[in-house]
RONU-416446 format. One record per residue: x, y, z of N, C-alpha, C in turn; residue in one letter. Coordinates in steps of 0.001 Angstrom, whole numbers, padded with zeros to 6 digits, always signed. Each point is the difference from the previous one (the first is absolute). Layout:
XYZXYZXYZA
...
END
This chain:
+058282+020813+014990+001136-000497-000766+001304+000347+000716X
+001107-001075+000362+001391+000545+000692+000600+000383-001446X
+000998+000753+000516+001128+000852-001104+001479-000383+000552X
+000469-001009-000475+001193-000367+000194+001362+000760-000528X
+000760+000791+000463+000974+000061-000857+001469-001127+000527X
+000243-000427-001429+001071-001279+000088+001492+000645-000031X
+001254-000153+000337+001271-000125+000105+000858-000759+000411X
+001131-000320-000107+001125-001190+000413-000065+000102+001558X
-000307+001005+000572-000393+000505+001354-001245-001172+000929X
-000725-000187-000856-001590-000364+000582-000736-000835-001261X
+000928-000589-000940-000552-001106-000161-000076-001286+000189X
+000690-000262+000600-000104-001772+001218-001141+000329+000584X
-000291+000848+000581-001052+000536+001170-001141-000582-000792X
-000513+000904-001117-001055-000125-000950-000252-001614-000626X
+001170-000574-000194+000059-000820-000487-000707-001230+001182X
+000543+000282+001047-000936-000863+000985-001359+000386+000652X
-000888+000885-000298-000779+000017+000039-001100+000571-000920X
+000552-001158-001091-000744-000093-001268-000923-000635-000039X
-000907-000532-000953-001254-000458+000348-000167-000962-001355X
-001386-000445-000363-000047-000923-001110-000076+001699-001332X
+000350+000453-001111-000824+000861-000654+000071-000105-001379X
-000341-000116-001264-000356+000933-000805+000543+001304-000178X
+001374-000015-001450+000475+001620+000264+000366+000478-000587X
-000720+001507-000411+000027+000756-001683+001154+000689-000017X
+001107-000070-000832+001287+000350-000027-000304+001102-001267X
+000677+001089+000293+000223+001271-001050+000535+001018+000803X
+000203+001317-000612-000129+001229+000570-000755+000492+000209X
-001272+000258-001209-001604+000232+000276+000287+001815+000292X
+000589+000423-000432-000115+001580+000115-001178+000395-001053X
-001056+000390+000870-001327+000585-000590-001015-001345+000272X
+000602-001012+000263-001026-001162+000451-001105+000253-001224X
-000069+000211-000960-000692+000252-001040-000422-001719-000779X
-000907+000776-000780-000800-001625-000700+000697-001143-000129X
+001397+000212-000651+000743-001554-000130+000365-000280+001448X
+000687+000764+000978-000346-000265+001291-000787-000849+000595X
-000823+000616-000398-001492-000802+000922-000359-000943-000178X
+000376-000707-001546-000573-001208-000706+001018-000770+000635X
+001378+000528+000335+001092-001082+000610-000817-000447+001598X
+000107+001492+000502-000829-000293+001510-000897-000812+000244X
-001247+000159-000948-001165-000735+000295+000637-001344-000854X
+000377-000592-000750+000045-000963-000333+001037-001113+001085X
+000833+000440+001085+000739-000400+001269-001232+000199+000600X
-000886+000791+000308-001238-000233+000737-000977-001336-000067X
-000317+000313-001346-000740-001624-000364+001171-001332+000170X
+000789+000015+000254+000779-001235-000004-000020-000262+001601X
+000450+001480+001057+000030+000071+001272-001466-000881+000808X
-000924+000780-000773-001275-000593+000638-000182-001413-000247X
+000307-000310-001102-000395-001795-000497+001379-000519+001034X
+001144+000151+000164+000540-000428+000726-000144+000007+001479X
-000617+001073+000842+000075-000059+001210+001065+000688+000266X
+000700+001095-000435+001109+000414+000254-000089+001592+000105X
+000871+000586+000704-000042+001601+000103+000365+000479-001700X
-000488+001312-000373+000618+000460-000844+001068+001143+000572X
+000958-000228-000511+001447+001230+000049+000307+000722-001530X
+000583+000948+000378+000568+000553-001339+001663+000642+000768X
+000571-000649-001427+001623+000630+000804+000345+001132-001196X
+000256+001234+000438+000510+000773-001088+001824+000378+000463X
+000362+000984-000361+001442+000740+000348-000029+001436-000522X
+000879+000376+001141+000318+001488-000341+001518+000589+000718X
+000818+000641-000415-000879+001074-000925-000138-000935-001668X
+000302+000970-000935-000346-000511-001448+001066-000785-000540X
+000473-001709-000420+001156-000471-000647+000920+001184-000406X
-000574+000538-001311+000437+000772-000454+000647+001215+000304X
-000059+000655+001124+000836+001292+000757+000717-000781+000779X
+000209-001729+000566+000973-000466+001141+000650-000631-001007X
-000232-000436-001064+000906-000421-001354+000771+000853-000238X
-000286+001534-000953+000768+000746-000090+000614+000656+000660X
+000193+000188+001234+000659+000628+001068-000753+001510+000476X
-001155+000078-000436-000434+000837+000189-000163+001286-000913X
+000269-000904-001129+000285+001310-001193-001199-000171-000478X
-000954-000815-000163-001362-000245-000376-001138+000433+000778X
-001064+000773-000023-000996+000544+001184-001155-000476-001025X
-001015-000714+000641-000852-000672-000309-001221+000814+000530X
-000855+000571-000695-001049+001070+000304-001397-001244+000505X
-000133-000650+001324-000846-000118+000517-001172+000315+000089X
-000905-001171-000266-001516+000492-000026-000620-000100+001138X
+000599-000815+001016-001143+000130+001360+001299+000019+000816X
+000070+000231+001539+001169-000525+000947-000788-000943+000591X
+000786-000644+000424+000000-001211+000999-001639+000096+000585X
-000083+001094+001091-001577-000307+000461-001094-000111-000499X
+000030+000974-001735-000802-000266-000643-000772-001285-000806X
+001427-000547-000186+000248-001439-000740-000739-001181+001130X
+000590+000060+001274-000882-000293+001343-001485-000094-000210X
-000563+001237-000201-001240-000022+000171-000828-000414-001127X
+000799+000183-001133-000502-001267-001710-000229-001073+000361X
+000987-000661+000959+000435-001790-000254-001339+000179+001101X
-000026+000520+001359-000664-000549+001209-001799+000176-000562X
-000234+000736-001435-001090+000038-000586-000233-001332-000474X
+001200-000185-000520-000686-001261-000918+000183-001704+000500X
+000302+000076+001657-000110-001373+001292+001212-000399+000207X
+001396+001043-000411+000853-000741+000369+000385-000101+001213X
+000300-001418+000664+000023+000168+001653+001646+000682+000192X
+000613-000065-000556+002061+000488+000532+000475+000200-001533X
+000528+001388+000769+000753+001022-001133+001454-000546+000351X
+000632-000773-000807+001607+000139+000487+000602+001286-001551X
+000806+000708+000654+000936+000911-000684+001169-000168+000267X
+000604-000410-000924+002247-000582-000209+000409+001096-000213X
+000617+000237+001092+001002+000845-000319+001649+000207-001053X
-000950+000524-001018+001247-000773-001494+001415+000683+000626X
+000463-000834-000288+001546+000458-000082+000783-000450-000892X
+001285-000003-000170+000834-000492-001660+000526-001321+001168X
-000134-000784+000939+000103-000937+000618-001426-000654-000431X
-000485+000348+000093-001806-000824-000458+000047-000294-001190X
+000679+001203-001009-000377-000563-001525+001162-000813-000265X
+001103-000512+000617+001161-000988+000074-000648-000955+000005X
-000995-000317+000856-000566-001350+000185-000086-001096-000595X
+000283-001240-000106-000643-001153-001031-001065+000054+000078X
-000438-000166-001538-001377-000165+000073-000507-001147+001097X
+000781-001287+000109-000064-001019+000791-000142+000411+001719X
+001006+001067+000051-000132+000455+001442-001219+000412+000507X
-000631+001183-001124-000829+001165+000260-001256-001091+000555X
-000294-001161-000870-001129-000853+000147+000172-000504+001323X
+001014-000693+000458+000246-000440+000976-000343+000705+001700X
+000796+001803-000525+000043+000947+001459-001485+000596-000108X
-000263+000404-000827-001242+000765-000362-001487-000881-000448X
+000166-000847+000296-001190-001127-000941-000160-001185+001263X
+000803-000774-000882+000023-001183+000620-000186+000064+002007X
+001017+000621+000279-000009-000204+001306-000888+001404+001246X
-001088+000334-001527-000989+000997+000709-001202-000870-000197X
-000037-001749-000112-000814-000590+000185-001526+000246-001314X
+000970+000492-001590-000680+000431-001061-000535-001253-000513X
-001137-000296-000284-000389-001186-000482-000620+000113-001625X
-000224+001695-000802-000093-000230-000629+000854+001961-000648X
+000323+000179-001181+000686+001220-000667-001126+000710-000660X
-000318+000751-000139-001062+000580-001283+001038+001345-000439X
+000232+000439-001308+000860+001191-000449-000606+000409-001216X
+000220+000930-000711+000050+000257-001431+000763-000445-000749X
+000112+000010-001252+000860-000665-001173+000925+000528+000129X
+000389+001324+000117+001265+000388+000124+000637+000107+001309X
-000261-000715+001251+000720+000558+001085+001073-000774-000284X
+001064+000349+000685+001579-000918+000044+000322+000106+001278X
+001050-000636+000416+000702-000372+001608+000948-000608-000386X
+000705+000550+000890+001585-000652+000708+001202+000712-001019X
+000957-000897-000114+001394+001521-000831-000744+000038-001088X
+000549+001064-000694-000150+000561-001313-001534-000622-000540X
-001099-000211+000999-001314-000682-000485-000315-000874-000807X
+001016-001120+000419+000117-001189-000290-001106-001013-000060X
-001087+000325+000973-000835-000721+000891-000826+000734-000555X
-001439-000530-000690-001336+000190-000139-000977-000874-000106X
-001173+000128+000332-001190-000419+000862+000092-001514-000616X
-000055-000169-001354+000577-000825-000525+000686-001510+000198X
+000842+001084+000515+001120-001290+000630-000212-000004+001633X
-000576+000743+000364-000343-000347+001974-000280-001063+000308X
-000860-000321-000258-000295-001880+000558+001480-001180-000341X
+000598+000371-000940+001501-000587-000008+000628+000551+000742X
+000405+001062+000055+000579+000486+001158-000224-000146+001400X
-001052-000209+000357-000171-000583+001297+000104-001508+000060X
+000297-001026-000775-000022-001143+000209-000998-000270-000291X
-000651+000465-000619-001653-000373-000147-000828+000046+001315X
+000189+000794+001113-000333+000315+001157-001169+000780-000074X
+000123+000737-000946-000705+001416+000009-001008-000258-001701X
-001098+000080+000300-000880+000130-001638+000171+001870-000289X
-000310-000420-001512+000197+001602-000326-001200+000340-000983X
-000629+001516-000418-000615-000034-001024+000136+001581-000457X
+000492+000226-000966+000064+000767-000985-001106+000772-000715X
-000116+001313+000217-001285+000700-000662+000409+001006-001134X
-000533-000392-001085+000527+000379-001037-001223+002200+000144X
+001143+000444-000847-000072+001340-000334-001670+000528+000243X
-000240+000864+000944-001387+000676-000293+000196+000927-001231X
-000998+000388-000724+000554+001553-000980-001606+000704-000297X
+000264+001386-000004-001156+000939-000369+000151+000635-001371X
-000716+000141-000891+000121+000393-001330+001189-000758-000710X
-000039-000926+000125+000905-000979-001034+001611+000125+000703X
+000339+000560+001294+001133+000363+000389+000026-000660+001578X
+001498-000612+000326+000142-000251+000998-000565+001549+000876X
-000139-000743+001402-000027+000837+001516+000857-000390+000636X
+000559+001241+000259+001214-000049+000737+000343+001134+000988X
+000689-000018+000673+000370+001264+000813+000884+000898-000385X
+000880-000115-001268+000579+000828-001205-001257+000817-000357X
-000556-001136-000862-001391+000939-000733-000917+001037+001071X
+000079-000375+000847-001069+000647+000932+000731+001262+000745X
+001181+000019-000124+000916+001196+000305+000160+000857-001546X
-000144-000592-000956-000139+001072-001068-001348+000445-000011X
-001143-000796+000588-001222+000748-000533+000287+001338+001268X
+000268+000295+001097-000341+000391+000731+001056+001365-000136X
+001476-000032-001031+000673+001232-000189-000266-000014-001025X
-001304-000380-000702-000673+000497-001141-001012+000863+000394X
-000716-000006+000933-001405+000106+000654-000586-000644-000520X
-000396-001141-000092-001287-000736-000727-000304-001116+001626X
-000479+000992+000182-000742-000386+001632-001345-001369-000042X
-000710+000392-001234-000910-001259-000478+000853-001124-000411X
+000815-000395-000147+000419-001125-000478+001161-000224+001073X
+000000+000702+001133+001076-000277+000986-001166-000668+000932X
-000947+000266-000113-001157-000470+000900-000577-001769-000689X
-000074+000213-001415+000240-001629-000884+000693-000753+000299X
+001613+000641+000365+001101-001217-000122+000336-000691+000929X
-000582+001264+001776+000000-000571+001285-001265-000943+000595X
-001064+000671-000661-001267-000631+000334-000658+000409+001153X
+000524+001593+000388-000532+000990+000630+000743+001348-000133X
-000774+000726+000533+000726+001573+000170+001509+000069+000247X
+000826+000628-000315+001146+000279+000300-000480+001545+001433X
+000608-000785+000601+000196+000640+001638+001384+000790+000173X
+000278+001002+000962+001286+000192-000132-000097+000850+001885X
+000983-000015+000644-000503+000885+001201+001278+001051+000164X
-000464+001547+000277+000799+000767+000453-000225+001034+001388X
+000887+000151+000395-000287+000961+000970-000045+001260-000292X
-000742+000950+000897-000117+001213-000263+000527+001487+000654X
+000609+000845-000431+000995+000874+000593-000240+001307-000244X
-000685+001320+000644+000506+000767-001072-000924+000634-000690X
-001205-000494-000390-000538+000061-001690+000215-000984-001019X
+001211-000547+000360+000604-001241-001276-000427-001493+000667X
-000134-000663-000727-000018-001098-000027+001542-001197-000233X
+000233-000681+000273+001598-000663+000055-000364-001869-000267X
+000213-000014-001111-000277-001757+000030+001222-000851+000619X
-000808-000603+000901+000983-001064+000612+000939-001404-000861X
+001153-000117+000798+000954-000698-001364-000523-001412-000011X
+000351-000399-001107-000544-000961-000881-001300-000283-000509X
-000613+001254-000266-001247+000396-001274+000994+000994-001318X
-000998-000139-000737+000041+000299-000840-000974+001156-000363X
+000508+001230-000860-000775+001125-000270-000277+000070-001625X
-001272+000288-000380+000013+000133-001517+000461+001266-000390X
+000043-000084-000941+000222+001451-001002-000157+000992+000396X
+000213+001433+000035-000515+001829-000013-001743-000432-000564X
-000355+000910+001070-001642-000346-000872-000939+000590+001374X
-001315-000076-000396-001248-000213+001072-000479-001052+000053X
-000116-000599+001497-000988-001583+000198-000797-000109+000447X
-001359-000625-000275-000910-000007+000976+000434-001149+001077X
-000132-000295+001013+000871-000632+001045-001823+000246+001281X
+000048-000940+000684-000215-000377+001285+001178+000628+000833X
-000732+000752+001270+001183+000066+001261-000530-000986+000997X
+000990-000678+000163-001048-000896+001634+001435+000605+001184X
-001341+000502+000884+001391+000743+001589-000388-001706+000791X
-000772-001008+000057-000059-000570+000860-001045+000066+000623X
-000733+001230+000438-000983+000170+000324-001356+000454-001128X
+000868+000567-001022-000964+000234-000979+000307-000344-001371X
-000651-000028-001363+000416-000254-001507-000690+001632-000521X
+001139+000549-000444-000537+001297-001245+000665-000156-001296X
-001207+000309-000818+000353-000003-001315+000719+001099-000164X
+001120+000539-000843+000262+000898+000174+000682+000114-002002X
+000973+000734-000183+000602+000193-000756+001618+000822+000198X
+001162-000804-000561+001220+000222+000535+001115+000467-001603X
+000739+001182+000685+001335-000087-001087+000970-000603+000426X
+000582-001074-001143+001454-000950-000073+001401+001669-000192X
+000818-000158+000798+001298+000394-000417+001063-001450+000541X
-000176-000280-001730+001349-001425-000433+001174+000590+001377X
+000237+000969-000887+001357+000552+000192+000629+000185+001611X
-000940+000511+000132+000152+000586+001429-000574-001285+000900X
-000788-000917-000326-000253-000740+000635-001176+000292+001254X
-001061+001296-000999-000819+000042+001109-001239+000229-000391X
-000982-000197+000984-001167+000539-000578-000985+000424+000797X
-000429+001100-000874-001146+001147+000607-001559-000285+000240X
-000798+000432+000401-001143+000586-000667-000275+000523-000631X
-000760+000154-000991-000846+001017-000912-000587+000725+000836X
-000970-000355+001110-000846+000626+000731+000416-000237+001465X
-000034+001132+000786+000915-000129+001179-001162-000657+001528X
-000935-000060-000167-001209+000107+000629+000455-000903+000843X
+000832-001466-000070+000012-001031+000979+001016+000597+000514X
+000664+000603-000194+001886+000023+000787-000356+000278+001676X
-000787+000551+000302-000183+000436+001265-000466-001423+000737X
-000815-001098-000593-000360-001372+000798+001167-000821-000407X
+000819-000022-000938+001511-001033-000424+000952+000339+000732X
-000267+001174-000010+002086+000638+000536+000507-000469+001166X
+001177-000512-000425+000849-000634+001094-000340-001677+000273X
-000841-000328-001440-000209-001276+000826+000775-000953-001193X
-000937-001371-000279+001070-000851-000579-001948-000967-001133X
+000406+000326-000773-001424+000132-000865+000669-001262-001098X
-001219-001093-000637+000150+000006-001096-000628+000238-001304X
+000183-000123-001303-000512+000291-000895-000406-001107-001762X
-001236-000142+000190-000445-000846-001379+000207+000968-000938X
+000395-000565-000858-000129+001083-001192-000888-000680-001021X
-000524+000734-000381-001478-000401-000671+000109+000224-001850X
+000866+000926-000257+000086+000635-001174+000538+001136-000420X
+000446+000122-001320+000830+001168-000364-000859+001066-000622X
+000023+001517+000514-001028+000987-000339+000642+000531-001402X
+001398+000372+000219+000919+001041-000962+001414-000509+000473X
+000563+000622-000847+001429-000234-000258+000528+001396+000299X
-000708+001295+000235+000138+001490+000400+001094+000019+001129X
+000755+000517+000442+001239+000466+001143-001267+000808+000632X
-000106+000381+001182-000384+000423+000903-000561+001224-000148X
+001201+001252-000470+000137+000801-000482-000668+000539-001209X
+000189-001222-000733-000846-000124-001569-001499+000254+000795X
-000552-000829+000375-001708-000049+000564-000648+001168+000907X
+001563+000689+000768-000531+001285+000759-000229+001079-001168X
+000799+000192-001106-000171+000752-000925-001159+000338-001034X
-001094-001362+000215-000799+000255-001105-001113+000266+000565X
END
């Protein structure tokens, strides 16, 4: 899969060596179930057409280049992770827009035109709620008008688990809830997270997310190997231990990640050495 990143810099470039495609428009942070139903459903259209599938997302988040930065948007995967979701599920080209408050200016009319139309898009696939161009004027909706009728579009209405949308809101509360089983429901796999190791401590790398104070049962994978193991969350501090020190001597110093499998206790560290 190529990984494009787009800017006013290098998009003519991109733009001419575009191809016929099929192309799932969102943010897709957590690439989770409603995700996927957008993805694969630009898939089935890609294949009956003869056409590449693409997915175009943006970063960083609307919302922190909207507010000037007064907004911090707690990220569920970064960029490479999100990478390795889409390149799971056949997408041939990752483009990533680089948002800026010049991008969200856009006409909706433009956005179709610079970003769509003249990347040789022959068909849109989105969710019900995505929007584009100023003040998100532009939704999936109205795309095929907006392109002149150039461009077909199709709209995938809401996935939901227990009678409730899925979303990447919801799936960031299950996870500073600890409810690790239903963070694993809403994505449609394990929640993964990778940190490096320093020390004795463990350090999660930015743009994951950490659950609650607690004990987890967790997978370690170094790359060369997978251990089951069991780990303490410090929210606060932003770090986390072992319970049992036995691996630190094969981890240390390296760059590890971690499944988390389930929540043991809600105990502080301290609490569990005590009893």
């Amino acid at each position: 899969m190529e990984i494009i990143h787009l800017n006013d810099g290098n998009i003519s470039e991109w733009q001419d060596c575009s191809r016929r495609n099929v192309i799932a428009l969102g943010f897709f942070d957590g690439v989770h179930m409603g995700h996927q139903k957008v993805i694969r459903t630009a898939r089935n259209i890609a294949r009956r057409e003869g056409a590449m599938l693409d997915v175009m997302s943006f970063f960083p988040h609307p919302k922190t280049v909207l507010s000037g930065g007064r907004v911090q948007v707690d990220y569920l995967m970064p960029l490479e992770e999100k990478a390795r979701a889409l390149e799971a599920l056949g997408v041939d080209r990752f483009y990533i827009v680089k948002f800026t408050k010049a991008f969200a200016s856009l006409l909706k009319e433009d956005y179709v035109e610079s970003y769509l139309s003249r990347f040789n898009t022959i068909h849109a696939v989105a969710g019900y709620d995505f929007s584009y161009g100023f003040k998100g004027q532009g939704t999936i909706d109205s795309l095929e008008a907006d392109s002149g009728g150039g461009i077909a579009a199709t709209r995938v209405e809401q996935v939901s688990f227990e009678g409730e949308k899925i979303s990447s809101t919801r799936i960031r509360s299950a996870i500073l809830e600890g409810r690790i089983s239903d963070v694993q429901q809403l994505m449609g796999r394990k929640y993964r997270t990778c940190a490096e190791v320093s020390q004795g401590y463990l350090s999660l790398k930015p743009y994951y997310m950490l659950p609650p104070d607690g004990i987890y049962d967790v997978v370690i994978d170094t790359g060369a190997r997978r251990h089951p193991s069991q780990i303490h969350v410090d929210r606060a501090a932003q770090k986390i231990t072992f319970t049992r020190q036995c691996l630190m001597d094969e981890i240390d110093l390296k760059e590890i990640s971690i499944t988390w499998e389930g929540r043991v206790a809600s105990h502080s560290l301290y609490q569990l050495m005590a009893q």
